[in-house]
C-alpha positions in Angstrom: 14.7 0.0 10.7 15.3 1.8 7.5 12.4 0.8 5.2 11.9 2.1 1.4 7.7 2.8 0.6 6.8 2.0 -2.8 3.5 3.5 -4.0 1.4 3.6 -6.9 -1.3 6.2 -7.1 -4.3 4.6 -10.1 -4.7 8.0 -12.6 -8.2 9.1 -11.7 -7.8 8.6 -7.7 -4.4 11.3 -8.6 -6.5 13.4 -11.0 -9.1 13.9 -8.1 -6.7 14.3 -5.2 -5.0 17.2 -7.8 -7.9 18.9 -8.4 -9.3 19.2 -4.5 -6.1 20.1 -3.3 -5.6 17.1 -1.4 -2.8 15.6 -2.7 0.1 18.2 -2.2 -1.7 18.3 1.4 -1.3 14.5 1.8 2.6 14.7 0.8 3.4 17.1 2.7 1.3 15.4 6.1 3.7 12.0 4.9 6.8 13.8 4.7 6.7 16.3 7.5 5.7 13.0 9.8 8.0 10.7 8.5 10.8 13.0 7.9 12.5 10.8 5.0 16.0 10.0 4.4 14.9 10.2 0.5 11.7 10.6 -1.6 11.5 10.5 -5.0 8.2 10.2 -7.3 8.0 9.2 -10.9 5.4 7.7 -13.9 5.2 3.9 -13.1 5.3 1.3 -15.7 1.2 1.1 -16.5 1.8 5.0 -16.3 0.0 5.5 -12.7 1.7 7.8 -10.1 4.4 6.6 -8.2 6.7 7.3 -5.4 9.8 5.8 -3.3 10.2 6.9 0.2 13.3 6.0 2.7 12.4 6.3 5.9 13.2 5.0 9.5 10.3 2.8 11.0 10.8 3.2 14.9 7.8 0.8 15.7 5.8 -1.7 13.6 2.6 0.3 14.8 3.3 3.3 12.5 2.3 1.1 9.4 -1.3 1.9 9.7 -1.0 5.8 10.8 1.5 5.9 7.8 -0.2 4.0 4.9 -3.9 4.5 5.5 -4.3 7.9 4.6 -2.6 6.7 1.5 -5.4 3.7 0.9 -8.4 5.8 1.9 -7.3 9.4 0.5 -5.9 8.3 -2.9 -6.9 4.7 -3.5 -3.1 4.2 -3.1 -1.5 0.7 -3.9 1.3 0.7 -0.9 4.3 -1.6 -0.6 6.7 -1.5 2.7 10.3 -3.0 2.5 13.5 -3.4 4.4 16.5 -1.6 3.0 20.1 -1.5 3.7 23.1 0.7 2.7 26.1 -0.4 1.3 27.5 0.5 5.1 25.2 -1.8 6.2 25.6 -4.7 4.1 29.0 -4.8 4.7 28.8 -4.2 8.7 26.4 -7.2 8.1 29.2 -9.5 6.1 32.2 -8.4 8.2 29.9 -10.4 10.9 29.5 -13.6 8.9 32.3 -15.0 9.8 34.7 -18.0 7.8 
């Protein structure tokens, strides 16, 4: 299932990560594992860290290998939704029916 991770990193938790050199290790462990279909980071509203991954969940057991070295390594606030592509959305109408 194609699912798009939301995630805020608070300043200080990013500042630290920067400065031990665990955070461009920790992106790079997340993206080589989850191989994305898109990833994009960016300043979030209250000015924290943020990022927006599209990836294919094969199995609801990945959650926890995927977001807990987010929590524990960076403090990380982590949201996990379903998305669709237009393709999808409209495969999904075409099967409404009436």
């Amino acid at each position: 299932m194609r699912m798009m991770m939301t995630l805020e990193v608070p300043v200080e938790a990013g500042n630290e990560a920067i400065k031990g050199g665990q955070l461009p290790q920790l992106l790079e462990h997340v993206l080589g594992s989850l191989k994305p279909e898109a990833a994009y980071f960016s300043s979030t509203d209250d000015g924290s860290r943020g990022g927006y991954i599209v990836f294919d969940l094969e199995d609801p057991s990945q959650i926890p290998v995927i977001v807990e070295p987010l929590y524990q390594q960076l403090n990380a606030q982590v949201r996990l939704q379903p998305v669709m592509t237009a393709e999808d959305v409209q495969r999904g109408l075409s099967q409404l029916g009436g």
